[in-house]
C-alpha positions in Angstrom: -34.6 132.8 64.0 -35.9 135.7 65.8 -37.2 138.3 63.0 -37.1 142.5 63.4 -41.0 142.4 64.8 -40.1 140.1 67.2 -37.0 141.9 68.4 -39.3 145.3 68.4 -42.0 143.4 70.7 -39.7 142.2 73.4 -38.2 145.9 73.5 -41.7 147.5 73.8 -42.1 144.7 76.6 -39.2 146.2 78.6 -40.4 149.6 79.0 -43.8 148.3 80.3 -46.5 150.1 82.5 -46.2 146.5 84.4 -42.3 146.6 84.8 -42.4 150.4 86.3 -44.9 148.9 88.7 -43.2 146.2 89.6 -40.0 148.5 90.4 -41.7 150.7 92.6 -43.5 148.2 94.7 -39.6 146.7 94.6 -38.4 150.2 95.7 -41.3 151.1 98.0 -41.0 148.1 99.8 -37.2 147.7 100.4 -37.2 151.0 101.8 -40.0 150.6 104.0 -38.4 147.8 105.2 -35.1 148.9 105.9 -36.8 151.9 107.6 -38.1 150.1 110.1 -35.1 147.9 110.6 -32.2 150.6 110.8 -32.6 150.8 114.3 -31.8 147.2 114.8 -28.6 147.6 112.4 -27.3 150.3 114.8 -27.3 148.8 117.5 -25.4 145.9 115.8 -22.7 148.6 114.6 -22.9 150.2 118.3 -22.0 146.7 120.0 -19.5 145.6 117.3 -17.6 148.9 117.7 -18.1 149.3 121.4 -16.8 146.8 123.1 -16.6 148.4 126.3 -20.3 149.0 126.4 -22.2 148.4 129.4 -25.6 147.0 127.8 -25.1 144.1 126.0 -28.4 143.8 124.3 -30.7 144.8 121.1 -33.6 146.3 123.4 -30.6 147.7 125.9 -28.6 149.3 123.3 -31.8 150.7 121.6 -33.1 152.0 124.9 -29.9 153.9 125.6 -28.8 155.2 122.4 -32.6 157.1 122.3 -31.8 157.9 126.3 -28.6 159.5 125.9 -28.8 161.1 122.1 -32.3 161.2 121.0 -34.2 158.7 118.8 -33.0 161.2 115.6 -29.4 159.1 116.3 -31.3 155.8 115.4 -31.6 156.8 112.4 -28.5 158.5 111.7 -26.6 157.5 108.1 -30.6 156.6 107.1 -30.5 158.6 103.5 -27.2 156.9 101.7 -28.7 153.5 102.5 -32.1 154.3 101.5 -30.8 156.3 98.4 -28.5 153.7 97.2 -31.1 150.9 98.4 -34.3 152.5 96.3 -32.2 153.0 93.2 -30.7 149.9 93.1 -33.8 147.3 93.9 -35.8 149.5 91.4 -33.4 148.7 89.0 -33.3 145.2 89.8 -36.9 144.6 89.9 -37.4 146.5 86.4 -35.2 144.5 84.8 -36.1 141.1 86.3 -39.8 142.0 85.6 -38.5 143.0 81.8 -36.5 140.0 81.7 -38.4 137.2 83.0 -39.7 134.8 80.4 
């Protein structure tokens, strides 16, 4: 049975220099990631919408969006999902790190 010292280790364990790393190399790379991806995810939101849409490719869509409204509109919405993205996978890898046995 699991004594006081025991129960005070494994709480000093959770708030770790190793678990805050491990969180922001989580965070740091989910938003680099999706950074570099959002493109791609609106041109699947502009073809899904658009149906009557002449191009009816990735490269096409991407090509024409940055044509007709400036590459600033590939990246439009960018800040919720990164917010909500960095917070939430720091979260998770913190306590996964904490957690793991």
């Amino acid at each position: 049975m699991p004594d006081a010292e025991d129960a005070q280790l494994s709480a000093v364990g959770l708030f770790s220099y190793d678990n805050l790393i491990h969180a922001v190399a989580g965070a740091t790379g989910s938003v680099t990631a999706m950074s570099v991806f959002f493109p791609l995810d609106t041109a699947r939101l502009r073809l899904q919408v658009d149906e009557k849409r002449k191009a009816k490719y990735t490269h096409e869509i991407i090509a024409e969006i940055s044509q007709e409204e400036g590459v600033k509109a590939l990246y439009r919405g960018w800040f919720p999902v990164i917010s909500s993205l960095c917070c939430s996978n720091f979260v998770y890898f913190y306590t996964y790190n904490g957690l793991k046995a």
